[in-house]
C-alpha positions as CSV (number, residue, x, y, z in Angstrom):
1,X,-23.2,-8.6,-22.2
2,X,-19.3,-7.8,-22.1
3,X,-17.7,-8.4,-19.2
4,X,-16.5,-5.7,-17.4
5,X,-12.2,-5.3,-17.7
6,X,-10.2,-6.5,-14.9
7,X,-9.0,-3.5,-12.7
8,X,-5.0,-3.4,-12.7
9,X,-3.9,-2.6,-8.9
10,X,-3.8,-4.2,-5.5
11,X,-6.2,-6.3,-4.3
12,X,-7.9,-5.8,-0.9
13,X,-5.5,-9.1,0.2
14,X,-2.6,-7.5,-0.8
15,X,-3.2,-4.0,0.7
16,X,-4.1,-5.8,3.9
17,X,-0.8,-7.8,3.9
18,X,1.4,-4.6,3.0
19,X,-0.2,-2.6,5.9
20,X,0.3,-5.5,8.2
21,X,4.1,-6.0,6.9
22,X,5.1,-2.4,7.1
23,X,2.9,-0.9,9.9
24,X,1.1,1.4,7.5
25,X,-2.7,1.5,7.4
26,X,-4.4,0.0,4.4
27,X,-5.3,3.7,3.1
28,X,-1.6,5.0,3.4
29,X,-1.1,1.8,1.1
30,X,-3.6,2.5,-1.0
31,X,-2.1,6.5,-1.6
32,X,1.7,5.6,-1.9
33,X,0.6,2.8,-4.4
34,X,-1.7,5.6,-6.4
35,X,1.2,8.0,-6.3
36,X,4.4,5.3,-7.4
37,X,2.3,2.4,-8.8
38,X,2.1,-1.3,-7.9
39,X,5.7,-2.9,-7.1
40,X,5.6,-3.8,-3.5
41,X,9.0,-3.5,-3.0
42,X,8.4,0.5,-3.6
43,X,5.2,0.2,-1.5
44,X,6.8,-1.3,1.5
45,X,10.0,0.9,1.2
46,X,7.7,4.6,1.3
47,X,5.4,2.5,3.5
48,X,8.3,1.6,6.4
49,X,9.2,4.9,5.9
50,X,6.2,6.7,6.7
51,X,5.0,4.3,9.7
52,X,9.0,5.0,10.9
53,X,8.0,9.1,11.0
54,X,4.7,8.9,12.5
55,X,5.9,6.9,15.3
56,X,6.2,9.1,18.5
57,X,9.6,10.3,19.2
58,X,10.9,9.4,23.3
């Protein structure tokens, strides 16, 4: 039997680490990195920046 390809993305470790690091949850991870691909940097940016607008306002 072939193996099966390796998927290209993030793995659950890494989703887990950029939703801890930017205050996103793992899903909003998961979307930006399925709308502007895999470089974290780009992740954590959009990331920070949604978590920032979702917080309530005082």
């Amino acid at each position: 039997m072939a193996e099966e390809p390796k998927q290209a993305g993030l793995t659950d470790d890494h989703v887990r680490a950029l939703a801890i690091e930017s205050g996103a949850t793992e899903q909003q991870i998961r979307d930006i990195a399925s709308l502007i691909g895999f470089d974290r940097a780009s992740i954590l940016r959009e990331a920070r920046l949604l978590s920032h607008d979702l917080r309530p306002k005082l």
